[in-house]
BAFI-3210 file (N, C-alpha, C; in Angstrom, 3 decimals, decimal comma, padded with zeros to 6 digits):
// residues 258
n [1|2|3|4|5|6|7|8|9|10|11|12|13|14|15|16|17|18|19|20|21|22|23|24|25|26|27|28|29|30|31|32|33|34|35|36|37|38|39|40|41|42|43|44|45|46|47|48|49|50|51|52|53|54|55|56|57|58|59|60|61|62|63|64|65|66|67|68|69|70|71|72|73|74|75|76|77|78|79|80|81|82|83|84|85|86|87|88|89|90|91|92|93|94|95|96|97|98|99|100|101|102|103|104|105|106|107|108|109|110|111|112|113|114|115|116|117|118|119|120|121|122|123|124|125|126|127|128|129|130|131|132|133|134|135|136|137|138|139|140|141|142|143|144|145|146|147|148|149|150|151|152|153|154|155|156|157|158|159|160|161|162|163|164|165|166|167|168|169|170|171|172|173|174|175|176|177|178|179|180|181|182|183|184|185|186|187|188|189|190|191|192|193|194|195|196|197|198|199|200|201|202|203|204|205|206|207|208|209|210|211|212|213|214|215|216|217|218|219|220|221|222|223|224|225|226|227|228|229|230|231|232|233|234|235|236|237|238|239|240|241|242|243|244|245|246|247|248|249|250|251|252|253|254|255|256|257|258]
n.u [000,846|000,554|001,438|-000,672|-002,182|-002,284|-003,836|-005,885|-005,674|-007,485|-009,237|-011,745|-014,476|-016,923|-018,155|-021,525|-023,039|-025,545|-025,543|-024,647|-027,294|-028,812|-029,858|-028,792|-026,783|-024,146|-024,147|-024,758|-022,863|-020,898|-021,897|-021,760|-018,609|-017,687|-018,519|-016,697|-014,135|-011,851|-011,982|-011,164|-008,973|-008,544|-009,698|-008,323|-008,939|-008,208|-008,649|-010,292|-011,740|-010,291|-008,430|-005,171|-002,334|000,578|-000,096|-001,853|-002,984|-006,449|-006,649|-008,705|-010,758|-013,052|-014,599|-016,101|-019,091|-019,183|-020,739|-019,985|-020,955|-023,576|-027,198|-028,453|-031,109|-032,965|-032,534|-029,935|-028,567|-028,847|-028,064|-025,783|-023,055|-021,354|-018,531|-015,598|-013,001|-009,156|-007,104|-004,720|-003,258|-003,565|-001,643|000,520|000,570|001,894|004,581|005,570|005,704|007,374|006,734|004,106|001,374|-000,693|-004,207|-007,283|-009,312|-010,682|-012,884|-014,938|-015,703|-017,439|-015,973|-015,188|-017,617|-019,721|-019,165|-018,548|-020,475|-022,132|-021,014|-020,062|-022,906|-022,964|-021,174|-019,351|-016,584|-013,503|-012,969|-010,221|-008,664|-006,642|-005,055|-004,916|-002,258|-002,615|-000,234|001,674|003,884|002,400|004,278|005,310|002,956|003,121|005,186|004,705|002,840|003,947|005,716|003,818|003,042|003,466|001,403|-000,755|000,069|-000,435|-002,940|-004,725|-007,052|-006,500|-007,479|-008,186|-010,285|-011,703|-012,098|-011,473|-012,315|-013,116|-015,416|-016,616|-017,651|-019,476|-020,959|-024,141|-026,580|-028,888|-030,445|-029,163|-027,135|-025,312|-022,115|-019,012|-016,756|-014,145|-013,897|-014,599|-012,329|-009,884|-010,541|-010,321|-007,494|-006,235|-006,842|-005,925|-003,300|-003,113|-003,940|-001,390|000,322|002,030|003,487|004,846|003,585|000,713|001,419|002,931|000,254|-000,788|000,779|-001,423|-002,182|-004,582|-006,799|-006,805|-006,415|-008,801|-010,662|-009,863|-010,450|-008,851|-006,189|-007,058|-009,401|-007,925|-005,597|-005,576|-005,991|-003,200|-002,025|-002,948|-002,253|000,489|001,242|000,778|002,125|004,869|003,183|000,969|-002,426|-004,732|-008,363|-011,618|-013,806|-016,186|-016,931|-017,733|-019,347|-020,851|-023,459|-022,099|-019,292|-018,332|-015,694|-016,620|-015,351|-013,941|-011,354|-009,367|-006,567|-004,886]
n.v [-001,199|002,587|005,544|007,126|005,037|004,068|002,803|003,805|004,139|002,827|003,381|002,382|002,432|000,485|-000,414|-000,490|-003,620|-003,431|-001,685|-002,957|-003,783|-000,865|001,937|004,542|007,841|006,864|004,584|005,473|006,724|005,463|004,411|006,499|007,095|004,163|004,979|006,906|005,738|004,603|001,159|-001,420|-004,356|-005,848|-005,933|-006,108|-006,402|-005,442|-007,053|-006,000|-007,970|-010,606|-011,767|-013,039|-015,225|-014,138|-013,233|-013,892|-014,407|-014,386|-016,883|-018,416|-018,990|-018,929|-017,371|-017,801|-016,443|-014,399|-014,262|-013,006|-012,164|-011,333|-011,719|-010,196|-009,333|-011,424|-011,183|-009,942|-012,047|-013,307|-011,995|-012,321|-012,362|-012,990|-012,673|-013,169|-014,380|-013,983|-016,136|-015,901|-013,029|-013,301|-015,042|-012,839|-010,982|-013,035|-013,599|-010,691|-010,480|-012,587|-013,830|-013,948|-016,030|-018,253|-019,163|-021,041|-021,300|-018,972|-016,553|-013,855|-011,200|-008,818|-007,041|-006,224|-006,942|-005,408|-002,298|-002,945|-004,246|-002,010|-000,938|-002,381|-003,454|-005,534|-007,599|-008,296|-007,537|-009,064|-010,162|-010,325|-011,458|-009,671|-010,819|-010,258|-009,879|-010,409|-010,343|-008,722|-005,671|-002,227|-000,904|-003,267|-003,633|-001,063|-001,169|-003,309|-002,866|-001,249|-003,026|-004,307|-002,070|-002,239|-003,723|-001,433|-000,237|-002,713|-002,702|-003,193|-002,450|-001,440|-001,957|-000,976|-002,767|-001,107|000,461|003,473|004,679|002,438|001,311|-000,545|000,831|002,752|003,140|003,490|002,946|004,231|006,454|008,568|009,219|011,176|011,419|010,467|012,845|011,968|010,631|011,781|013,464|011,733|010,614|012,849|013,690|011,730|012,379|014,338|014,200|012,082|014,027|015,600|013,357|012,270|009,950|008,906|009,512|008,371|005,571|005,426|005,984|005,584|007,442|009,535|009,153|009,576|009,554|007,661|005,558|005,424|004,952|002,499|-001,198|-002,815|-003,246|-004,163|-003,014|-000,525|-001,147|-001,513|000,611|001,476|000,107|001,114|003,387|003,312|002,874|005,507|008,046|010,290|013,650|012,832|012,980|013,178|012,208|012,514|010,606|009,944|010,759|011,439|010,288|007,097|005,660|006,989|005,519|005,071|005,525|006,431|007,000|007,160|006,833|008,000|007,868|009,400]
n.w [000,000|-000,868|000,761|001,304|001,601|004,079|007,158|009,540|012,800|015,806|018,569|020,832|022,908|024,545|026,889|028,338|027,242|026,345|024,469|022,081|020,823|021,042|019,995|019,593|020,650|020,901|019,283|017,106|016,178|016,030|013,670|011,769|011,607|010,621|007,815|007,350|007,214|005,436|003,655|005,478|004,786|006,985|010,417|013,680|016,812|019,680|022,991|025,084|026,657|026,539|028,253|029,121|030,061|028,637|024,863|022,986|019,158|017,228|015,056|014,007|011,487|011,135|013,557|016,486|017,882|020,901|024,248|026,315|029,418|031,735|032,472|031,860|028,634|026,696|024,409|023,954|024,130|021,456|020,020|017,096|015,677|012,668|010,982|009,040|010,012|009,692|009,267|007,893|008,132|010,778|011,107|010,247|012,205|014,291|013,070|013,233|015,461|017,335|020,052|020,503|020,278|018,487|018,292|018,765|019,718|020,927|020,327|018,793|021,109|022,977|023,569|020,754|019,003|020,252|019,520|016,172|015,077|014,456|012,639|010,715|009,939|008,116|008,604|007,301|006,628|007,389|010,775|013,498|016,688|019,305|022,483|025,768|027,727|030,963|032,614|031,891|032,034|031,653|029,418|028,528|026,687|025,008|023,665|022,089|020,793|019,007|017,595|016,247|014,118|011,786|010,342|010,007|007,415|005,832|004,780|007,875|010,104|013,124|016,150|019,698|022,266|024,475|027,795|028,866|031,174|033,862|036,056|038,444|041,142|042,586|040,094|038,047|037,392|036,637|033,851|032,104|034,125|036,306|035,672|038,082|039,564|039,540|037,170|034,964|035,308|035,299|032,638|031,182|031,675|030,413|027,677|027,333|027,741|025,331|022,876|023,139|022,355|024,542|025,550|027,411|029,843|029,619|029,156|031,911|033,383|036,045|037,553|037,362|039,846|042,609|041,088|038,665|040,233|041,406|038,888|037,666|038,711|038,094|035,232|032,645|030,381|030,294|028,576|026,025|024,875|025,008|022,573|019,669|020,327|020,687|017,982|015,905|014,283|014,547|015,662|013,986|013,684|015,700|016,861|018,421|018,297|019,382|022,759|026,318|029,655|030,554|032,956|034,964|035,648|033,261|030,748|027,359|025,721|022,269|020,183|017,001|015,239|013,016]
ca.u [000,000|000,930|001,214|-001,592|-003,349|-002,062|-005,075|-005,779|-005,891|-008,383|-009,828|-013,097|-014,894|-018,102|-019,151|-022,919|-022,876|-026,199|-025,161|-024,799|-028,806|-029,168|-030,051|-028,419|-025,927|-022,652|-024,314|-025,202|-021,409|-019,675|-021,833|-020,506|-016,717|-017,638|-018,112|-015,067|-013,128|-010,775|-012,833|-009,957|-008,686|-009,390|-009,814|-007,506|-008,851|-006,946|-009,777|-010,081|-012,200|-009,428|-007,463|-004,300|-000,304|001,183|-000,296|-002,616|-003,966|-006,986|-006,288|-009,795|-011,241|-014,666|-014,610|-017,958|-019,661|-018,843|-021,526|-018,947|-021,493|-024,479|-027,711|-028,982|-032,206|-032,265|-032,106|-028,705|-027,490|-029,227|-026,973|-024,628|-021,401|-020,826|-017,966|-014,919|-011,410|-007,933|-005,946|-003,508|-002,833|-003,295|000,283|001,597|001,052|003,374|005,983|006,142|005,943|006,909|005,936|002,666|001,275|-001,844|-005,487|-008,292|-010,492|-012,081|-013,899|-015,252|-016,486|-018,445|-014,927|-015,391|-018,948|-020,701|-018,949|-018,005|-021,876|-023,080|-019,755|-020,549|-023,298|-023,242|-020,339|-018,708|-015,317|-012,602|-012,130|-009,801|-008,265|-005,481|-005,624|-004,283|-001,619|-002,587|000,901|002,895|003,881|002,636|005,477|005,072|001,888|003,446|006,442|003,859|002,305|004,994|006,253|002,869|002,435|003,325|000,171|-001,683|000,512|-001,149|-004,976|-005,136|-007,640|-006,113|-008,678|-007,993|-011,052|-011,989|-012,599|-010,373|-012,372|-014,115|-015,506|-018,073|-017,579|-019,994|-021,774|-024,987|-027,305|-029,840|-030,829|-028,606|-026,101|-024,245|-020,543|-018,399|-016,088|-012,689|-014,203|-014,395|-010,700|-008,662|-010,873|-009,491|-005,956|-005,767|-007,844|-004,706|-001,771|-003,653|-003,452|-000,009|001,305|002,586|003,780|005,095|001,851|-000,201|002,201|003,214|-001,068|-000,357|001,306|-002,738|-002,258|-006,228|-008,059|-006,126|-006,861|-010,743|-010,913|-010,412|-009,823|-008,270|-006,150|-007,433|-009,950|-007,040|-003,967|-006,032|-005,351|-001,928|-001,802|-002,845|-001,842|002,093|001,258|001,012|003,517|004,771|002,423|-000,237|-003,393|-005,520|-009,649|-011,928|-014,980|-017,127|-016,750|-019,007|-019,468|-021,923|-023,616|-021,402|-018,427|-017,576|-015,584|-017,284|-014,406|-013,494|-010,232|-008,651|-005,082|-004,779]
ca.v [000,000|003,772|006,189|007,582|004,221|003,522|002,845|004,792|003,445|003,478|002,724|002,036|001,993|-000,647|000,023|-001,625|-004,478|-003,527|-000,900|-003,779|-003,494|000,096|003,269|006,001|008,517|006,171|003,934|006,606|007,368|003,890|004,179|007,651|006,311|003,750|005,870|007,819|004,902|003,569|000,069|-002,423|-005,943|-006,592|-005,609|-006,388|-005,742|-005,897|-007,132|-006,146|-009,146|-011,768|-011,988|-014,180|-015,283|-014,667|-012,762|-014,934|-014,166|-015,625|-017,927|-019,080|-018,784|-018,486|-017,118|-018,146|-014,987|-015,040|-013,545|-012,878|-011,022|-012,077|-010,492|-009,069|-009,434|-012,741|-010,815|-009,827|-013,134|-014,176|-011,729|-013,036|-011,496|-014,316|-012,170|-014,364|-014,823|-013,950|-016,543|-015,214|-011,940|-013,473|-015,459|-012,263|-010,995|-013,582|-012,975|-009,262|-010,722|-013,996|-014,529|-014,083|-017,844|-018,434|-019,765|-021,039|-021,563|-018,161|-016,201|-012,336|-011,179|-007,831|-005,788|-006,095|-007,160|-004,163|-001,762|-003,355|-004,191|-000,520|-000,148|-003,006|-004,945|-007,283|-008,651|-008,599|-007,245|-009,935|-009,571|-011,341|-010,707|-010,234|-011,185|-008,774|-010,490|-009,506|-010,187|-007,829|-004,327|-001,209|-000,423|-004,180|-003,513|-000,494|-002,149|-004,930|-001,810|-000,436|-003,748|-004,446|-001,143|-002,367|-003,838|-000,694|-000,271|-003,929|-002,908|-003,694|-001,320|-001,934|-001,453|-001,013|-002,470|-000,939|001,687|004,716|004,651|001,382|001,335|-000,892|001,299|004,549|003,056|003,913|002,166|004,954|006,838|010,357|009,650|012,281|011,763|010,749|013,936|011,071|009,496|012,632|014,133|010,789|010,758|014,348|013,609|010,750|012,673|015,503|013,255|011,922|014,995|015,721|012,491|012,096|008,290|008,554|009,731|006,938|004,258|005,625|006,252|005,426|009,142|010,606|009,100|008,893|009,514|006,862|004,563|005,014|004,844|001,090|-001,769|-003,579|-002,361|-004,634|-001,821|000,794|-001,121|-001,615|001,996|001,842|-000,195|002,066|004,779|003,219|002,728|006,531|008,565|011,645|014,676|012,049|013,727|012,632|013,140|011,779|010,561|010,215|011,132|011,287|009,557|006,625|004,985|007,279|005,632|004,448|006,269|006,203|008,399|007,111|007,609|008,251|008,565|009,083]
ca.w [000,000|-000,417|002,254|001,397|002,217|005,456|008,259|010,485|014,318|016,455|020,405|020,773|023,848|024,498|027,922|028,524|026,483|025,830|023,161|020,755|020,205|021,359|018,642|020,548|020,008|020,715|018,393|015,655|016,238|015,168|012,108|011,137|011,821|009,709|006,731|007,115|007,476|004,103|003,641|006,140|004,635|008,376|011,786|014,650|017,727|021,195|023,533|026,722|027,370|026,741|029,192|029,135|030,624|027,471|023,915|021,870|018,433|016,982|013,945|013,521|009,915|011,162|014,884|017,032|018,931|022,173|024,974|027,746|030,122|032,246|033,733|030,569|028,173|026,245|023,360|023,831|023,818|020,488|018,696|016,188|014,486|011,625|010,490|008,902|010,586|009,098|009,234|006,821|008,963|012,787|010,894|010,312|012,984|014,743|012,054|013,431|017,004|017,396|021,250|020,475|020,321|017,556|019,192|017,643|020,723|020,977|019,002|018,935|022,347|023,267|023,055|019,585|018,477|020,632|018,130|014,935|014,386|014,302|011,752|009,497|010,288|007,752|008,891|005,858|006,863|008,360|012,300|014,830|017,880|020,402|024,225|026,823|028,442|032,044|033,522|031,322|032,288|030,290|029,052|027,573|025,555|024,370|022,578|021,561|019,890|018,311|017,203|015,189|013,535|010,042|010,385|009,040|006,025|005,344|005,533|009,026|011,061|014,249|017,341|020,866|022,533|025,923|028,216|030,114|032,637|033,934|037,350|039,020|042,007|042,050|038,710|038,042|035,977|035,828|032,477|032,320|035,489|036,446|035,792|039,226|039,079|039,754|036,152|034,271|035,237|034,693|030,770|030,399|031,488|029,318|026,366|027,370|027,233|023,763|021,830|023,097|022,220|025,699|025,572|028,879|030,448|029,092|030,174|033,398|034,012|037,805|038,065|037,607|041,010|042,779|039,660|038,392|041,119|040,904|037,425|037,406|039,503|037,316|034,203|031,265|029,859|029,709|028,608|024,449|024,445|024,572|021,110|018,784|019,920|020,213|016,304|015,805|013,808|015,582|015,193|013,028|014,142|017,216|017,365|019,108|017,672|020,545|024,051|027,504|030,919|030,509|034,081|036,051|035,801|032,033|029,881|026,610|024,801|021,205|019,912|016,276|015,019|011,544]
c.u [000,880|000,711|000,147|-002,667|-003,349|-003,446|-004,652|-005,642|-006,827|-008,221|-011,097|-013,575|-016,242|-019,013|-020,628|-022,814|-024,515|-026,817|-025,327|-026,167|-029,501|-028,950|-029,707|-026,989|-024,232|-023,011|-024,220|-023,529|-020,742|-020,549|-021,313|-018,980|-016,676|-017,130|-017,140|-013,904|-013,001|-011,475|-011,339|-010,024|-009,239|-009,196|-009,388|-007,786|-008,380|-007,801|-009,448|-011,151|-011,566|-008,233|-006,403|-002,786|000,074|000,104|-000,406|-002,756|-005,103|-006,747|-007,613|-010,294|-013,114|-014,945|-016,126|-018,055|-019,529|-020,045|-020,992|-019,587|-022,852|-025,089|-028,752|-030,347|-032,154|-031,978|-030,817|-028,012|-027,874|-028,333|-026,209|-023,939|-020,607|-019,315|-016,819|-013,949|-010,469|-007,254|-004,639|-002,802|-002,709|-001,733|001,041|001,687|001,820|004,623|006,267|006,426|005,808|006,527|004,479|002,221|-000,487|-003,066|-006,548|-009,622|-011,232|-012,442|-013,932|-015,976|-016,953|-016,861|-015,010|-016,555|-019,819|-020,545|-019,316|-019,638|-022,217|-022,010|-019,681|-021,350|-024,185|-022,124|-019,345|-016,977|-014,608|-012,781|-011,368|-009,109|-006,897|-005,823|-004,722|-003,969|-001,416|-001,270|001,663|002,289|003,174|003,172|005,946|004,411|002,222|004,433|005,630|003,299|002,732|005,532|005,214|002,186|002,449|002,014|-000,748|-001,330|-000,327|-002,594|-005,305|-005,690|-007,371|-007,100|-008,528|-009,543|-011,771|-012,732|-011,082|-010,981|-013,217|-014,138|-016,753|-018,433|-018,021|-020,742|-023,311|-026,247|-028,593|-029,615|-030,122|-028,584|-025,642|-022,974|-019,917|-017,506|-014,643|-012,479|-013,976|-012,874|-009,615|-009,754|-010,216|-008,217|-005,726|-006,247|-006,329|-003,701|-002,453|-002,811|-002,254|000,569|002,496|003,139|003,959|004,095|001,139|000,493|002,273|001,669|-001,121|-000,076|-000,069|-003,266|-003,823|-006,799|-007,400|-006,624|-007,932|-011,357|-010,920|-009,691|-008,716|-007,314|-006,330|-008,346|-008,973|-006,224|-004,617|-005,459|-004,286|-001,292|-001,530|-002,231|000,480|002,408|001,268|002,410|003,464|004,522|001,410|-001,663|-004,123|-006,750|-010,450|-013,229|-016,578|-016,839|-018,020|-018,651|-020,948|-021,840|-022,182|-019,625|-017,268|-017,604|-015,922|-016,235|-013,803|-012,349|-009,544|-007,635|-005,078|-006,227]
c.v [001,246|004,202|006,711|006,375|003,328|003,699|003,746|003,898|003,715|002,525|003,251|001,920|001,114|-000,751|-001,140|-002,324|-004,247|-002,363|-001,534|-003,498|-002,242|000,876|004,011|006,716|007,304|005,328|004,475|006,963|006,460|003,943|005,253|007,338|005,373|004,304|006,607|007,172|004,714|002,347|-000,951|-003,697|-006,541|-005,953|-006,206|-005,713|-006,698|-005,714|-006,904|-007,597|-010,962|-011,597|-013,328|-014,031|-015,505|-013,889|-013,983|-014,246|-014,931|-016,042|-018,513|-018,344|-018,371|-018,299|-017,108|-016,442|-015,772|-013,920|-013,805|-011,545|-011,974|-011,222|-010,005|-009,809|-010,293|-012,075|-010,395|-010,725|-013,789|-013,357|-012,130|-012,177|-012,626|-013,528|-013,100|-013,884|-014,393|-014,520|-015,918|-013,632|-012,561|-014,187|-014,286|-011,374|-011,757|-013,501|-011,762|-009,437|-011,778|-014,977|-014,884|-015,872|-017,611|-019,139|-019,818|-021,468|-020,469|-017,409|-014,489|-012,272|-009,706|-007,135|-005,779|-006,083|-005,096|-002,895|-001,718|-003,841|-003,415|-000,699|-000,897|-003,902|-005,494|-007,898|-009,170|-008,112|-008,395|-009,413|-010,741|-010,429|-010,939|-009,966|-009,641|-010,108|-009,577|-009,476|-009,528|-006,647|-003,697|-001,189|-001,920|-004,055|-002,697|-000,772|-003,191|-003,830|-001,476|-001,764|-004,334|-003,355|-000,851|-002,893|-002,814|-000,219|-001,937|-004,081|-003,230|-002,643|-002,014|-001,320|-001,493|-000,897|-002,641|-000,131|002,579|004,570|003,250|001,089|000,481|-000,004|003,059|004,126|003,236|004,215|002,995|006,008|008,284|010,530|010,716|011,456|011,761|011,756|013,082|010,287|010,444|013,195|013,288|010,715|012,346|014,204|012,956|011,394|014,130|014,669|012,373|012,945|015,715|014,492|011,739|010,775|008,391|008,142|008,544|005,951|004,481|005,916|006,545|006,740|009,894|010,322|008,712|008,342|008,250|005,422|004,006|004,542|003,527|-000,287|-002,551|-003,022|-002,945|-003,770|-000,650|000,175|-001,248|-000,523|001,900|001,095|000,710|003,195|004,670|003,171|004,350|007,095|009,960|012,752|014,166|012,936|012,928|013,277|011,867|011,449|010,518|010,368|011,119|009,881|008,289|006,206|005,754|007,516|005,066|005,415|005,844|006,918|007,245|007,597|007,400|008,606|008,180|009,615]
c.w [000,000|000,820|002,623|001,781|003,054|006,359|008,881|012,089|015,062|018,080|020,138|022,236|023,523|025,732|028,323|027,384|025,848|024,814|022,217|020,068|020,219|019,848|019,389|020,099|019,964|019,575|016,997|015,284|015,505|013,837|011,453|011,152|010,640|007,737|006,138|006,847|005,229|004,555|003,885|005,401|005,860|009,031|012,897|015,845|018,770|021,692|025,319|027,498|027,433|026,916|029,442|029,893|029,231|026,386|023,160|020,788|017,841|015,702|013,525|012,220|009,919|013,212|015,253|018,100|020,306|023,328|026,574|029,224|030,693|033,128|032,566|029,878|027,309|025,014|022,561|023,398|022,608|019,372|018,479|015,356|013,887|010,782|010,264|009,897|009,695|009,515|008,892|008,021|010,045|012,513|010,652|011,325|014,361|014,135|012,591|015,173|017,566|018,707|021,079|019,236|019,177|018,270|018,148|018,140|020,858|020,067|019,434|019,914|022,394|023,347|021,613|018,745|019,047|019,793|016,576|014,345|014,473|012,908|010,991|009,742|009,385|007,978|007,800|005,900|007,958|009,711|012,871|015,889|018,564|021,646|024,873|027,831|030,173|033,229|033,227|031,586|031,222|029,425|027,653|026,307|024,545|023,272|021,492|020,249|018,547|017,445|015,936|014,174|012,198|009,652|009,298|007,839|004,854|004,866|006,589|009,624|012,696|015,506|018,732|021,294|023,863|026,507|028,792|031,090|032,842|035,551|037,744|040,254|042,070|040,801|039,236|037,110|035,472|034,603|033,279|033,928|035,756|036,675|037,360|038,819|038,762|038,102|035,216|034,097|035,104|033,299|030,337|030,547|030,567|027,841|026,297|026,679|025,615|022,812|021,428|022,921|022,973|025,851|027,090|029,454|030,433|029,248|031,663|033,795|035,154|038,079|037,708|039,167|041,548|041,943|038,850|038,698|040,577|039,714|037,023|038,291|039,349|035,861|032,875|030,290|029,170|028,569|026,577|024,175|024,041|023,217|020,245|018,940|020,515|018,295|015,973|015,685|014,212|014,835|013,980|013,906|014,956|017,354|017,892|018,731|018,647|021,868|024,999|028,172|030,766|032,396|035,015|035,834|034,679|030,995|028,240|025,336|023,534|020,216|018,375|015,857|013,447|010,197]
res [x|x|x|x|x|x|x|x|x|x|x|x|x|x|x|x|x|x|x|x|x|x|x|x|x|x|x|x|x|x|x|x|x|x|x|x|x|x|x|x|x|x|x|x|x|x|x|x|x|x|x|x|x|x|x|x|x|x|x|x|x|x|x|x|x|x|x|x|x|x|x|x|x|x|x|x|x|x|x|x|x|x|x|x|x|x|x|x|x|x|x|x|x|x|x|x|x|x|x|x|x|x|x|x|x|x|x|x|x|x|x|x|x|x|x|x|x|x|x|x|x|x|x|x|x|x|x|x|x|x|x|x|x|x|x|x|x|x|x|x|x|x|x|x|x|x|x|x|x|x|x|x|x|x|x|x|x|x|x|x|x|x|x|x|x|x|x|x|x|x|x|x|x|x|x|x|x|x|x|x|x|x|x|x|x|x|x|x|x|x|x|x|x|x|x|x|x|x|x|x|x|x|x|x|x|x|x|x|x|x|x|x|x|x|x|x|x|x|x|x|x|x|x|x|x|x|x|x|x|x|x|x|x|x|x|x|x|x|x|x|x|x|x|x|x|x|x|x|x|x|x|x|x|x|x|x|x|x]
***
């Protein structure tokens, strides 16, 4: 591909899983993105819902929907994302990073589906995935980043798919929450250190100190981020396609490079 038809990168947030079936503005949002988008060979997203010791990709040719959530309206769970597999790519990306081990046990889970069906849903664009190796540093993912960023010279729309902020703590399942204030000011630091290109910042996270803390108990939600945006070429442009506080305490912020 030319330069001119390098991908772009993105992060995606997904939040209530029960966006997938929702008409509402985040929804209305992934189909505008869509549109804008250069039409991807495939889609590579980094899931915050598979969690592993060690960097998987998936290798399956026809990945099964996965309904990694519970509680919800049966309707949720009857959706299906028949979308194919890339073999052919999940091999190169081990060629660009050859720890990363090939899998053919899971499939597309609600870090990717709750999106990627507002943004093509017929399913007609390749997807697979990579795990989030929850024992490696930051500072890991970031390299992991950087090490797969030939990727979008390939057609690869690479997807970081999570949240910035993800809190069960303070959530707040009623209709037009108000925003915890600890949820809002770690999504603006990180939406800061974004547009400045801060690498540090966004690895080192921990230094937003509280807001930091609160923001998630866990850091599988954040660490997608730091993919794409280690793929970013310095001073590539940074917007944000959607933004806002859903239930309180989930950042809903949408991120573009390129």
């Amino acid at each position: 591909m030319s330069d001119t038809d390098r991908m772009p990168a993105l992060f995606l947030a997904h939040g209530n899983p029960m966006n997938a079936i929702a008409d509402n503005d985040f929804t209305r949002a992934m189909s505008r993105l869509a549109d804008d988008l250069p039409r991807p060979k495939a889609v590579l997203v980094v899931s915050a819902h598979w969690g592993t010791r060690g960097t998987r990709v998936l290798s399956s040719r026809s990945p099964r929907t996965i309904h990694d959530f519970g509680g919800f309206p049966r309707e949720l769970y009857e959706v299906e994302y028949p979308a194919p597999g890339s073999p052919e790519l999940a091999k190169a990306v081990s060629e660009l990073a050859p720890n990363v081990s090939a899998d053919t046990e899971w499939g597309l889970d609600h870090a990717a589906w709750t999106a990627l069906r507002h943004m093509w849903p017929d399913a007609d664009v390749p997807i697979f995935e990579l795990s989030v190796d929850v024992t490696a540093r930051p500072q890991a993912h970031w390299d992991l980043g950087e090490r797969l960023a030939p990727l979008r010279d390939e057609g690869v729309l690479v997807v970081g798919g999570g949240n910035i902020v993800h809190s069960f703590d303070g959530i707040d399942w009623g209709e037009n929450a108000a925003p915890r204030p600890w949820a809002e000011e770690f999504d603006a630091w990180v939406a800061d250190a974004l547009a400045r290109g801060d690498r540090e910042s966004l690895v080192d996270y921990e230094s937003a100190g509280e807001i930091a803390r609160l923001s998630f108990a866990t850091s599988e939600h954040y660490l997608p981020l730091l993919y794409p945006a280690a793929m970013a070429d310095p001073g590539e442009s940074v917007t944000f396609p959607y933004t806002g506080i859903d239930m309180a305490t989930m950042s809903m912020r949408c991120v573009r490079w390129g």
